[in-house]
mmCIF entry with sequence, helices, sheets and N, C-alpha, C, O atoms, coordinates in Angstrom:
data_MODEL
# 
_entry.id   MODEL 
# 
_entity.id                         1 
_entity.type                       polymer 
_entity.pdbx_number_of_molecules   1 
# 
_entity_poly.entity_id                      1 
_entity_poly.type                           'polypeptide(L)' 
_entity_poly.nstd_linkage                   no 
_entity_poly.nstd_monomer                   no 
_entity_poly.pdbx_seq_one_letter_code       
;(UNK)(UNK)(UNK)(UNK)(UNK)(UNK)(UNK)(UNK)(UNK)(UNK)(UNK)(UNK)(UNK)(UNK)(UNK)(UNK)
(UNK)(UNK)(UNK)(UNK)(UNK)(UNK)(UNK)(UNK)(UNK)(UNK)(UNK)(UNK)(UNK)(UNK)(UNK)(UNK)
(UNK)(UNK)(UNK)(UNK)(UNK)(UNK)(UNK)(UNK)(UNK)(UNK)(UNK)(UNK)(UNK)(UNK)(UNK)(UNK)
(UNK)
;
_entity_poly.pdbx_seq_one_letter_code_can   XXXXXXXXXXXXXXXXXXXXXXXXXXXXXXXXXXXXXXXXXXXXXXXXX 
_entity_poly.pdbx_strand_id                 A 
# 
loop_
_entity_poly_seq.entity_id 
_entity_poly_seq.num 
_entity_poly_seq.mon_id 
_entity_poly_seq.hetero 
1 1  UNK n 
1 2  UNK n 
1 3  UNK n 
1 4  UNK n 
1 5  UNK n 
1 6  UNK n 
1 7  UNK n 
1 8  UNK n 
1 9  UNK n 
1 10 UNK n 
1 11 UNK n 
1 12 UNK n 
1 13 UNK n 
1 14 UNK n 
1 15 UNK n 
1 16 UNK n 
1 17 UNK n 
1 18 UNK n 
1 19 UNK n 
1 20 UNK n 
1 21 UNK n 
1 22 UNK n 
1 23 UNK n 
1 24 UNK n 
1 25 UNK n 
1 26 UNK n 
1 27 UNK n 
1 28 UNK n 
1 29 UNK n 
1 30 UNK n 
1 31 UNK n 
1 32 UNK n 
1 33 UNK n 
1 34 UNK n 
1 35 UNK n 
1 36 UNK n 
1 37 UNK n 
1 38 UNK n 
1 39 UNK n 
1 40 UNK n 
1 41 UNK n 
1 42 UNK n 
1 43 UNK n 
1 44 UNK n 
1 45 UNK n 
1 46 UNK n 
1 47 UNK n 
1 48 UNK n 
1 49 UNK n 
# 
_struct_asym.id          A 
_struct_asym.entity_id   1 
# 
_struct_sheet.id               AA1 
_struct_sheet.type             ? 
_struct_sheet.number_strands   2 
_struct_sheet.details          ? 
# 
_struct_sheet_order.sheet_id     AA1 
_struct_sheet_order.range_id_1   1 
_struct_sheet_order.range_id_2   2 
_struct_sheet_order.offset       ? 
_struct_sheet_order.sense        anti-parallel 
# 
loop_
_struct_sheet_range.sheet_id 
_struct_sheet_range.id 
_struct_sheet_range.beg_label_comp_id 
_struct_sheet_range.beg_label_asym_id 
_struct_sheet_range.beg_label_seq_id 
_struct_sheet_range.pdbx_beg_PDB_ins_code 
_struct_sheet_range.end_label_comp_id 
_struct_sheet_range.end_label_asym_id 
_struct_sheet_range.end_label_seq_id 
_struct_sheet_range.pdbx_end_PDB_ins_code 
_struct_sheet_range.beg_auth_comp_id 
_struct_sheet_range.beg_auth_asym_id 
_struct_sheet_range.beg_auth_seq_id 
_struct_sheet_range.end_auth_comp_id 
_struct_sheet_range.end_auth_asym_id 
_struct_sheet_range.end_auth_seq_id 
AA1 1 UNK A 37 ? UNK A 39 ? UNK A 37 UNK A 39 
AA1 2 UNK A 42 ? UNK A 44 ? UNK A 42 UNK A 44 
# 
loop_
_atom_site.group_PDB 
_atom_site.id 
_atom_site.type_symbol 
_atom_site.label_atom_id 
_atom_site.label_alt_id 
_atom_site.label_comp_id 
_atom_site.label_asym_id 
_atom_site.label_entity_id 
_atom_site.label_seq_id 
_atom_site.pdbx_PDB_ins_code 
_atom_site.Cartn_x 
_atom_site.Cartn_y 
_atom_site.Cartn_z 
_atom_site.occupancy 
_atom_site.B_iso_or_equiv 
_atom_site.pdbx_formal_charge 
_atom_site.auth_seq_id 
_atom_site.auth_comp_id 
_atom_site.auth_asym_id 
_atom_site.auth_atom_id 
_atom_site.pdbx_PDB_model_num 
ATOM 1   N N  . UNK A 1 1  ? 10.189 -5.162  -38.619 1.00 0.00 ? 1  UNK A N  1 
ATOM 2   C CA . UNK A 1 1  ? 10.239 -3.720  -38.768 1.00 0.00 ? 1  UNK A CA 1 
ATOM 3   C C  . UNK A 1 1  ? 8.909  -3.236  -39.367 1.00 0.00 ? 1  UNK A C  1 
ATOM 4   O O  . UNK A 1 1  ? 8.283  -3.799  -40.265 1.00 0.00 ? 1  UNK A O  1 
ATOM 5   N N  . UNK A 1 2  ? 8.653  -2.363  -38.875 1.00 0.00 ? 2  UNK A N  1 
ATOM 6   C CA . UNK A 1 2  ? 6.927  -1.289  -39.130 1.00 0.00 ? 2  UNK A CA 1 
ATOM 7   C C  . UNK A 1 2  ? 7.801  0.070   -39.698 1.00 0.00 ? 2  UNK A C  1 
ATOM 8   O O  . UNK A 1 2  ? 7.790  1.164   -39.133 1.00 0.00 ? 2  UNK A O  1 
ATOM 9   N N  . UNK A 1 3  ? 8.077  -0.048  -40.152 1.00 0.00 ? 3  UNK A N  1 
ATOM 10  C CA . UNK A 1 3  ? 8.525  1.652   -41.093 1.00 0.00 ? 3  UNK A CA 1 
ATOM 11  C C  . UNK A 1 3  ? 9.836  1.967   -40.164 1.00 0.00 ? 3  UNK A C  1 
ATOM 12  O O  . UNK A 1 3  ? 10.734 1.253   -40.610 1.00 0.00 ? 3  UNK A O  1 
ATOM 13  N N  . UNK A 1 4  ? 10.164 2.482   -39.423 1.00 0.00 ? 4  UNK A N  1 
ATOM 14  C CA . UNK A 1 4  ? 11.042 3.086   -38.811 1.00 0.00 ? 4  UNK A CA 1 
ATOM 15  C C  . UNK A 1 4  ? 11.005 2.614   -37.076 1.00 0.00 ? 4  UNK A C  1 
ATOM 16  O O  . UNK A 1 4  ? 11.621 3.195   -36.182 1.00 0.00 ? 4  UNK A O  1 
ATOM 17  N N  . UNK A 1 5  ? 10.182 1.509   -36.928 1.00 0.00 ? 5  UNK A N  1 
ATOM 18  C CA . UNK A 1 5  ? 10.129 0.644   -35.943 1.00 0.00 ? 5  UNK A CA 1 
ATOM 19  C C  . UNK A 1 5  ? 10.091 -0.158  -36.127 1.00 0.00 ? 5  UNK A C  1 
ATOM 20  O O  . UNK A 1 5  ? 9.772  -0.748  -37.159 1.00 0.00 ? 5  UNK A O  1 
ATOM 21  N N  . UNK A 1 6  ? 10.590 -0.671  -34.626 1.00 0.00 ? 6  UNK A N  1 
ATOM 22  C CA . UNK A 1 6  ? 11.052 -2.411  -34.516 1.00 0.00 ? 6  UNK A CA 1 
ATOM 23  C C  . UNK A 1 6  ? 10.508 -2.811  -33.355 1.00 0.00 ? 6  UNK A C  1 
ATOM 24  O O  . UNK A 1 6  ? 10.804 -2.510  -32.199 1.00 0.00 ? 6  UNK A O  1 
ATOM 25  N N  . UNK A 1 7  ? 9.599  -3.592  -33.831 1.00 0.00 ? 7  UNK A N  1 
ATOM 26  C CA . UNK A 1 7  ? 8.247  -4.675  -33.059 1.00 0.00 ? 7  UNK A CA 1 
ATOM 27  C C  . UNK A 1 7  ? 8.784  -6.108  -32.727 1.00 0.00 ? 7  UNK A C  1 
ATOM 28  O O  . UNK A 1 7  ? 9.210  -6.919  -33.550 1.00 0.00 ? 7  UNK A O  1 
ATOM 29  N N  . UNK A 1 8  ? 8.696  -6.255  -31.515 1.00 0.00 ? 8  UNK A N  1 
ATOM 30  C CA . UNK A 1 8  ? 9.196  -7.560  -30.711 1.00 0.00 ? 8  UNK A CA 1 
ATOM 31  C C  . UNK A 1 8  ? 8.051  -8.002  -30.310 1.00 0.00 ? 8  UNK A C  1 
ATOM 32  O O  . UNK A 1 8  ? 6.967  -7.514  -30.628 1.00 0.00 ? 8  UNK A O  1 
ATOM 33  N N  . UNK A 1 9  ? 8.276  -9.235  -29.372 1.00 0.00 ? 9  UNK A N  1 
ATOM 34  C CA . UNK A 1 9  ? 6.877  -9.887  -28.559 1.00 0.00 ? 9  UNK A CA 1 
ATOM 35  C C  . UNK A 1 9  ? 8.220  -10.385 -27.454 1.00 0.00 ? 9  UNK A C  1 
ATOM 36  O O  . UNK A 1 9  ? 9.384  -10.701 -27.700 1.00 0.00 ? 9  UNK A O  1 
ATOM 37  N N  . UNK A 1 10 ? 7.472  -10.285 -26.199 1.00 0.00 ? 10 UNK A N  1 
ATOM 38  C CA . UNK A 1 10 ? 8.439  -10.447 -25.304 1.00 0.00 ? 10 UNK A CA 1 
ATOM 39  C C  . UNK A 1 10 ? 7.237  -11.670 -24.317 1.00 0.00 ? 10 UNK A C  1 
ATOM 40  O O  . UNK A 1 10 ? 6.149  -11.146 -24.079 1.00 0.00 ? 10 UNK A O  1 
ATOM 41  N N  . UNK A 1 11 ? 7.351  -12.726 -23.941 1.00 0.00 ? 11 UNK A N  1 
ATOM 42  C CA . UNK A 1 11 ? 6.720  -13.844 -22.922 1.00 0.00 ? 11 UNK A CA 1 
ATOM 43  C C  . UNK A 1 11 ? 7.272  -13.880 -21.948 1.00 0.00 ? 11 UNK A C  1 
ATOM 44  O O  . UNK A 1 11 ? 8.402  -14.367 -21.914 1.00 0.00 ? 11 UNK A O  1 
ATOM 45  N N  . UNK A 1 12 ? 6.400  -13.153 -20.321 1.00 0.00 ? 12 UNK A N  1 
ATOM 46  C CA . UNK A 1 12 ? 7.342  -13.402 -19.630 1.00 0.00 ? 12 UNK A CA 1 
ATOM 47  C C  . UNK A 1 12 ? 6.374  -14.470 -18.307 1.00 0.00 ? 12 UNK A C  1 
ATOM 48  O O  . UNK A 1 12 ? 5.161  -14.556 -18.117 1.00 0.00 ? 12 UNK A O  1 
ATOM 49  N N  . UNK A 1 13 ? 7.141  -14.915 -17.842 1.00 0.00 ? 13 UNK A N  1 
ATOM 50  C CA . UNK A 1 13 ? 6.235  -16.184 -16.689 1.00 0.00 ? 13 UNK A CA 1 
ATOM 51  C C  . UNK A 1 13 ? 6.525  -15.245 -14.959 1.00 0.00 ? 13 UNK A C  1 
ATOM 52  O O  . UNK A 1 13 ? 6.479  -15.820 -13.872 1.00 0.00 ? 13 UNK A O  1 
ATOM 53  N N  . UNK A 1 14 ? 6.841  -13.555 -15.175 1.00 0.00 ? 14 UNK A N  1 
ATOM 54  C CA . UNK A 1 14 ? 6.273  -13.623 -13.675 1.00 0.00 ? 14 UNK A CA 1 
ATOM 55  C C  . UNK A 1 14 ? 8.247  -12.862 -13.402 1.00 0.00 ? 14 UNK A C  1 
ATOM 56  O O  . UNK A 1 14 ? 8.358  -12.166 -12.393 1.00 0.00 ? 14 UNK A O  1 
ATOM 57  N N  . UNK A 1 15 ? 9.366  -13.020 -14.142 1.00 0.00 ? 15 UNK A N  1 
ATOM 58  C CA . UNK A 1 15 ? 11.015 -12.744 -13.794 1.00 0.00 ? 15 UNK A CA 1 
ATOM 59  C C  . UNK A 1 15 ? 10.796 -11.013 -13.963 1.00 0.00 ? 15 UNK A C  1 
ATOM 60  O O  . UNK A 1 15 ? 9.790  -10.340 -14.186 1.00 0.00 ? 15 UNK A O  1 
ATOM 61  N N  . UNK A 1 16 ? 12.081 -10.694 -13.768 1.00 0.00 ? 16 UNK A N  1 
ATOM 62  C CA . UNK A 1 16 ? 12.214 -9.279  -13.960 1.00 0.00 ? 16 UNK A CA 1 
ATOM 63  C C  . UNK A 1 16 ? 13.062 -9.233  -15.318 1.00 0.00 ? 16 UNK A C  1 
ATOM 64  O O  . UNK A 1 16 ? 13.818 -10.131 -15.688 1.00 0.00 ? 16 UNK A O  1 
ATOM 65  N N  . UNK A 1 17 ? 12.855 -8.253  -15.874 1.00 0.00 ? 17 UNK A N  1 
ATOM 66  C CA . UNK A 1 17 ? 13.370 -8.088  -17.465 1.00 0.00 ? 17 UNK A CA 1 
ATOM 67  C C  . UNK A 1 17 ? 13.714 -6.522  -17.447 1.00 0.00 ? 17 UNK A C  1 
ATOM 68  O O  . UNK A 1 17 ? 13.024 -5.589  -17.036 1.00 0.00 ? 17 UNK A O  1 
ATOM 69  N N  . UNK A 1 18 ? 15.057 -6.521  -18.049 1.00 0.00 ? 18 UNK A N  1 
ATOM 70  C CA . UNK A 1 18 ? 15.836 -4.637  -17.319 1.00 0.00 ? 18 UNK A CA 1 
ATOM 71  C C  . UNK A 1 18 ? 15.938 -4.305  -19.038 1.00 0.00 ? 18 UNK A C  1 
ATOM 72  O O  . UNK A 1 18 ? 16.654 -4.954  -19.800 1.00 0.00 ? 18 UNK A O  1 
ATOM 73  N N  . UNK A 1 19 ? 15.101 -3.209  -19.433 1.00 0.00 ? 19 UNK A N  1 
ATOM 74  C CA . UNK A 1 19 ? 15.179 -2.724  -20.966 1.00 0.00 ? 19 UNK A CA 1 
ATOM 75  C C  . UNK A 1 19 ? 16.217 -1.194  -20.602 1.00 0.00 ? 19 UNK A C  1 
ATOM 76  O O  . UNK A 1 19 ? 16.123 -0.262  -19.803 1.00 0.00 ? 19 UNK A O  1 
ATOM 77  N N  . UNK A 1 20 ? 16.998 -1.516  -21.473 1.00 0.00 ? 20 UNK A N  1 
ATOM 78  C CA . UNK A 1 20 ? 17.780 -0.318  -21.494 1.00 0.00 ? 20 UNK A CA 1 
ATOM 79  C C  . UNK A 1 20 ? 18.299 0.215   -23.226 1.00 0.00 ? 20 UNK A C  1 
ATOM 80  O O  . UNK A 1 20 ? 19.073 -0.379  -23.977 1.00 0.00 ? 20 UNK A O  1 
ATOM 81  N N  . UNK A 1 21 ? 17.402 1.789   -23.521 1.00 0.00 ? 21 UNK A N  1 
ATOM 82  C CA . UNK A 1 21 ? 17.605 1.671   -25.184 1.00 0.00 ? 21 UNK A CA 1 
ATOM 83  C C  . UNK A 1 21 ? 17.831 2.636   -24.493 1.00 0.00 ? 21 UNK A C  1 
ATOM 84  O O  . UNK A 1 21 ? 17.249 3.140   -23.532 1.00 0.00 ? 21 UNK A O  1 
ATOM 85  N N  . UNK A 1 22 ? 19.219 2.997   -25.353 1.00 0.00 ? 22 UNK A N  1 
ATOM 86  C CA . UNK A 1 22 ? 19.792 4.403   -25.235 1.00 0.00 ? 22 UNK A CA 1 
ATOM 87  C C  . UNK A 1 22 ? 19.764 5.009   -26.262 1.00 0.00 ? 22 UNK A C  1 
ATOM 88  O O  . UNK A 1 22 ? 20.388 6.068   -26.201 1.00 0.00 ? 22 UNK A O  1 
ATOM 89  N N  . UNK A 1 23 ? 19.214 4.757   -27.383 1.00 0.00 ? 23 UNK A N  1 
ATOM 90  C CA . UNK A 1 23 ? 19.244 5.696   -28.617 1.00 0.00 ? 23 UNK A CA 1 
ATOM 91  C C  . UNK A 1 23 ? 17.785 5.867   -28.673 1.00 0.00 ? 23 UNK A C  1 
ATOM 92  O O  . UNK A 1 23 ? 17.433 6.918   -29.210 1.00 0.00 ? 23 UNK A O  1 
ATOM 93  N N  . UNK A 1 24 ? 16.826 5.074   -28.242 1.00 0.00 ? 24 UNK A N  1 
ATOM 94  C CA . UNK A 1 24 ? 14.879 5.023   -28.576 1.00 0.00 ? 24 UNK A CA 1 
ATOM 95  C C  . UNK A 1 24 ? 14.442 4.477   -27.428 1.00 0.00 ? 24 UNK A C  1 
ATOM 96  O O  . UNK A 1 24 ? 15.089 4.213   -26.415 1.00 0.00 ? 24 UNK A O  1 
ATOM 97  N N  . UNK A 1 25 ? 13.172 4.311   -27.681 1.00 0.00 ? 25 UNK A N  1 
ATOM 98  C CA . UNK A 1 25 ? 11.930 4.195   -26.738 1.00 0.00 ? 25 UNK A CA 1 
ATOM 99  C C  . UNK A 1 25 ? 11.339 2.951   -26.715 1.00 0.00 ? 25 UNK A C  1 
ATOM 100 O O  . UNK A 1 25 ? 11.178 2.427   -27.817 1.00 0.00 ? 25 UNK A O  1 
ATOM 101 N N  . UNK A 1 26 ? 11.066 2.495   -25.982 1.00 0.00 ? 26 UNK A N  1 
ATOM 102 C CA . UNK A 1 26 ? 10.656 0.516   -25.586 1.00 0.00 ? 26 UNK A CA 1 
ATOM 103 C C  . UNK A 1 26 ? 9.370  1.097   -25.231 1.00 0.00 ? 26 UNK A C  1 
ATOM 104 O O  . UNK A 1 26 ? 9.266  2.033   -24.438 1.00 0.00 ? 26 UNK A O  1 
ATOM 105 N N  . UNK A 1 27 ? 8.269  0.470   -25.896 1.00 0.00 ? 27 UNK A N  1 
ATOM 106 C CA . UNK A 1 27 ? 6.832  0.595   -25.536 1.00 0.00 ? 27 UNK A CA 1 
ATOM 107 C C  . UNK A 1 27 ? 6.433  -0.988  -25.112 1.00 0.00 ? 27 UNK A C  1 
ATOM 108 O O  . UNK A 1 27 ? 6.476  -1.921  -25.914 1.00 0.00 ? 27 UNK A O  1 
ATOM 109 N N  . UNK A 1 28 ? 6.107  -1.090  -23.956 1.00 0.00 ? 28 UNK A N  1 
ATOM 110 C CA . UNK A 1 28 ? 5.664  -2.266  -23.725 1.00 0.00 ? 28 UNK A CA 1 
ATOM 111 C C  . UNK A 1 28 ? 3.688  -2.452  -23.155 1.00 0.00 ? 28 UNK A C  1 
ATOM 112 O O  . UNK A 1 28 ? 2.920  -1.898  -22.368 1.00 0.00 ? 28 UNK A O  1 
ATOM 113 N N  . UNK A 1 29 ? 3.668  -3.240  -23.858 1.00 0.00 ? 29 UNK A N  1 
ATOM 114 C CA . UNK A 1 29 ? 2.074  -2.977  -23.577 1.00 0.00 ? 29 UNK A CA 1 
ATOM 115 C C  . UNK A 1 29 ? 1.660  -4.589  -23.513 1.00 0.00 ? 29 UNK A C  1 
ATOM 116 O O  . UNK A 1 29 ? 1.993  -5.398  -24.379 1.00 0.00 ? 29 UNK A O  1 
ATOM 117 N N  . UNK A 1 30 ? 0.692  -4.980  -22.061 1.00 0.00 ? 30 UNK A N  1 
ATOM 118 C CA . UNK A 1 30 ? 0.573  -6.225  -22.192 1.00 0.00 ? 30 UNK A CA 1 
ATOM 119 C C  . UNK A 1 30 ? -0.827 -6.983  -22.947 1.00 0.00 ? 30 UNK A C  1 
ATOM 120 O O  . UNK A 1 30 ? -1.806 -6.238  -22.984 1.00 0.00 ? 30 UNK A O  1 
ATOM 121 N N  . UNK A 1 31 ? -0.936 -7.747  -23.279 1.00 0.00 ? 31 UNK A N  1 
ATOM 122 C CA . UNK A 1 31 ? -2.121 -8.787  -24.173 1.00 0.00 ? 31 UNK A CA 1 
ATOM 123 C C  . UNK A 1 31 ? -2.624 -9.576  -23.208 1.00 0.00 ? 31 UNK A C  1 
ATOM 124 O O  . UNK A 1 31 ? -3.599 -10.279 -23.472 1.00 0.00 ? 31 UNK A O  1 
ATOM 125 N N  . UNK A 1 32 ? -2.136 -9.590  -22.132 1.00 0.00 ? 32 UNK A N  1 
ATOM 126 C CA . UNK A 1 32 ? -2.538 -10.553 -21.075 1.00 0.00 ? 32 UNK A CA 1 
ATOM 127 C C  . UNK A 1 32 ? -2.020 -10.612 -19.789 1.00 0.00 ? 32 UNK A C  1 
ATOM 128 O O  . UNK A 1 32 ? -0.824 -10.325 -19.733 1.00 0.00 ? 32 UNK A O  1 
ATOM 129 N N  . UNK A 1 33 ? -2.712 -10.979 -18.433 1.00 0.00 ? 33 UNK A N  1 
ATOM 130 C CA . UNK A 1 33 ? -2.093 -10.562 -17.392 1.00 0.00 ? 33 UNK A CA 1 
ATOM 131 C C  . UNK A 1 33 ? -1.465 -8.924  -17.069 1.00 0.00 ? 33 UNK A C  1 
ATOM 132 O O  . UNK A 1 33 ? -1.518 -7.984  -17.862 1.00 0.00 ? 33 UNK A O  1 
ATOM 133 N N  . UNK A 1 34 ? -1.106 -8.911  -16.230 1.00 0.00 ? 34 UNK A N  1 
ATOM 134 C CA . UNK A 1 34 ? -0.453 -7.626  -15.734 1.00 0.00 ? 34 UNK A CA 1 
ATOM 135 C C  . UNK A 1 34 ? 1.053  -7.124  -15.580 1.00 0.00 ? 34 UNK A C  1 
ATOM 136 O O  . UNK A 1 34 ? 1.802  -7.747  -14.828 1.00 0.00 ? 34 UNK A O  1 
ATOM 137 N N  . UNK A 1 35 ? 1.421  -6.229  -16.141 1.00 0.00 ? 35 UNK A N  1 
ATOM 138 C CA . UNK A 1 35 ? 2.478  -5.742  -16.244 1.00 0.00 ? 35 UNK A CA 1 
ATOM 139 C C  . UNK A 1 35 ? 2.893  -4.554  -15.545 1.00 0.00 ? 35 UNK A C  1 
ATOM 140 O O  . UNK A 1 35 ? 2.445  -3.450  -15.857 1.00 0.00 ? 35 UNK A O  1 
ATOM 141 N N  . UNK A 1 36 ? 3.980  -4.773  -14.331 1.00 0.00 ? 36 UNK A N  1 
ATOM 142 C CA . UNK A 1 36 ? 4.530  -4.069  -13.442 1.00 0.00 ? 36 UNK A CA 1 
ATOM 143 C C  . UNK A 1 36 ? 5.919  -3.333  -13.915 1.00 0.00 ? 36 UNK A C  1 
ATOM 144 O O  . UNK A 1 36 ? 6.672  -3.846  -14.744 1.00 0.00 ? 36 UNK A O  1 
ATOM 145 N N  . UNK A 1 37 ? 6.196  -1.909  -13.209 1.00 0.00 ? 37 UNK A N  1 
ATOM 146 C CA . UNK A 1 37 ? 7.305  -1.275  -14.207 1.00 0.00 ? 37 UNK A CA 1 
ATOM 147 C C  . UNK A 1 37 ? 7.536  -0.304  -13.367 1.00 0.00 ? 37 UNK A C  1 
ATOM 148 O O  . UNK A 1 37 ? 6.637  0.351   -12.838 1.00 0.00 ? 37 UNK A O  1 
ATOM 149 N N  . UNK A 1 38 ? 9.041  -0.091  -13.132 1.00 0.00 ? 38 UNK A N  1 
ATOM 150 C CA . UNK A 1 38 ? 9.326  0.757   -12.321 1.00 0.00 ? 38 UNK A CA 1 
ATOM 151 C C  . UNK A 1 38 ? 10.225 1.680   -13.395 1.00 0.00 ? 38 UNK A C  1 
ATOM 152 O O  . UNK A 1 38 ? 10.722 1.232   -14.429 1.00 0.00 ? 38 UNK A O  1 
ATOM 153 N N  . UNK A 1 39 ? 10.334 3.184   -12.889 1.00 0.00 ? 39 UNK A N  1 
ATOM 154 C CA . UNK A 1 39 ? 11.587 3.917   -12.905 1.00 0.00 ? 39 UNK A CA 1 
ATOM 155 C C  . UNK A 1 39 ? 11.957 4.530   -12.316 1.00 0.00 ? 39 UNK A C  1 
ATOM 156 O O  . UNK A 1 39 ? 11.400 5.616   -12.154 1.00 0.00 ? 39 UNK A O  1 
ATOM 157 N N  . UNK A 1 40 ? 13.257 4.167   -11.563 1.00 0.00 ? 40 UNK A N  1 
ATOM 158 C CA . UNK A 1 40 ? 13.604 5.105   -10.439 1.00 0.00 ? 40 UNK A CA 1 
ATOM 159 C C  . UNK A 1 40 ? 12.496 4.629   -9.346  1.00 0.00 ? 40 UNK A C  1 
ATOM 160 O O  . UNK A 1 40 ? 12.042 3.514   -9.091  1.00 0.00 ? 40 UNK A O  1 
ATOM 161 N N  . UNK A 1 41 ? 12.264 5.796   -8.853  1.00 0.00 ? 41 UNK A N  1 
ATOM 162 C CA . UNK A 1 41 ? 11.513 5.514   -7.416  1.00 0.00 ? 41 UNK A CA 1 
ATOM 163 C C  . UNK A 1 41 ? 9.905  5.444   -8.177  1.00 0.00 ? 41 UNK A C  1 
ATOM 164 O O  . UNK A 1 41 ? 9.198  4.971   -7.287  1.00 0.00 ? 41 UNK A O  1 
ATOM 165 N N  . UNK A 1 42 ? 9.150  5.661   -9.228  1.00 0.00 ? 42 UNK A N  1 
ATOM 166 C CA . UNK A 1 42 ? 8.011  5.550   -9.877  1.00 0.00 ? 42 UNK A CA 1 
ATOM 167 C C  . UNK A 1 42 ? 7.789  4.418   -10.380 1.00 0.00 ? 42 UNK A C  1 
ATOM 168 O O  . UNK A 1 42 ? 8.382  3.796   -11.261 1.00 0.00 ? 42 UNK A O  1 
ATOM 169 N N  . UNK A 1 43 ? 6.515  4.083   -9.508  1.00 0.00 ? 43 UNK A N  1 
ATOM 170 C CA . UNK A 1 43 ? 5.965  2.181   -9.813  1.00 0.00 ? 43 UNK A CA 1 
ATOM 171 C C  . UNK A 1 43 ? 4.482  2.756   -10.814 1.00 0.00 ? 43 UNK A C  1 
ATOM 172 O O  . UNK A 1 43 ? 3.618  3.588   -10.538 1.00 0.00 ? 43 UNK A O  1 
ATOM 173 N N  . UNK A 1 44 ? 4.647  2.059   -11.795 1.00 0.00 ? 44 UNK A N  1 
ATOM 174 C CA . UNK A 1 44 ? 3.535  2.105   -12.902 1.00 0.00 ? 44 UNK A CA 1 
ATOM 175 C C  . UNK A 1 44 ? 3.192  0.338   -12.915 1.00 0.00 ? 44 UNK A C  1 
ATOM 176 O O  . UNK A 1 44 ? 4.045  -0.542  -13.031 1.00 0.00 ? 44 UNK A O  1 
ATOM 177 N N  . UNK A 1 45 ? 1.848  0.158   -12.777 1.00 0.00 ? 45 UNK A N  1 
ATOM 178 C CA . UNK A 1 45 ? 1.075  -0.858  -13.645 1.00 0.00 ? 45 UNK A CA 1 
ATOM 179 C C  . UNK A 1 45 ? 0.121  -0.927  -15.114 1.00 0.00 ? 45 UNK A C  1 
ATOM 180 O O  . UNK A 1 45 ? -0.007 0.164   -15.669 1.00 0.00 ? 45 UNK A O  1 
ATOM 181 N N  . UNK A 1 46 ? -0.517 -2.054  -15.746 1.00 0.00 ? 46 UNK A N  1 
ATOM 182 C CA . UNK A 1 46 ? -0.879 -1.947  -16.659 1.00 0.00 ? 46 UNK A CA 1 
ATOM 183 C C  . UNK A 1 46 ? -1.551 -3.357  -17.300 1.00 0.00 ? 46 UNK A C  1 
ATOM 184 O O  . UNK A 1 46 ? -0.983 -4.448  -17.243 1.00 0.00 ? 46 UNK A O  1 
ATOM 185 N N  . UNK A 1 47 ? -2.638 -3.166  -17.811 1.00 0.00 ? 47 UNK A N  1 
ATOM 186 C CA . UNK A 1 47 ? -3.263 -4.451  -17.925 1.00 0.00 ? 47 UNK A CA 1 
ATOM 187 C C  . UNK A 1 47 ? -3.495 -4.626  -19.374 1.00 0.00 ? 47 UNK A C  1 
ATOM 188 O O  . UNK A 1 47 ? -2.668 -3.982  -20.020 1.00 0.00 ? 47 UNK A O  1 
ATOM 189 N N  . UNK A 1 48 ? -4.428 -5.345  -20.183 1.00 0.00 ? 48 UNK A N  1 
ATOM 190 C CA . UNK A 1 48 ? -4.602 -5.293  -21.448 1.00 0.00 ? 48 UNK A CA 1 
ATOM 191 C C  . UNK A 1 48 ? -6.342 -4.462  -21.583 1.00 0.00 ? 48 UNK A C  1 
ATOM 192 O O  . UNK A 1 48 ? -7.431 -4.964  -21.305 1.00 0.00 ? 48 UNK A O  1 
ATOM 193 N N  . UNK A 1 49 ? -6.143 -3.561  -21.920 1.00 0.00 ? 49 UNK A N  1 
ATOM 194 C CA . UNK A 1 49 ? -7.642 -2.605  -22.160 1.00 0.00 ? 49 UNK A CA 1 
ATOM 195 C C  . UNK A 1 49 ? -7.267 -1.269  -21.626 1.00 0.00 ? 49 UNK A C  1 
ATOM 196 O O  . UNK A 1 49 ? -8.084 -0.349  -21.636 1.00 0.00 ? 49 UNK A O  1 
# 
């Protein structure tokens, strides 16, 4: 916990991973490799920089 947040580390090898917070907000930001993310019909990517 960071004050009123809660900081994870998530490793993933490449699977699909389904975040569902219904009370808050999942910020995912990658350190390495590329990170693909859909919602709904909106495809977002994202790299480290």
């Amino acid at each position: 916990m960071v004050g009123p947040l809660a900081v994870g580390r998530v490793q993933s090898t490449g699977h699909e991973v389904d975040l569902s917070e219904h009370v808050s907000v999942s910020l995912v930001a990658p350190v390495s490799g590329r990170l693909f993310s859909a919602v709904g019909e909106t495809g977002l990517s994202a790299r480290p920089g």
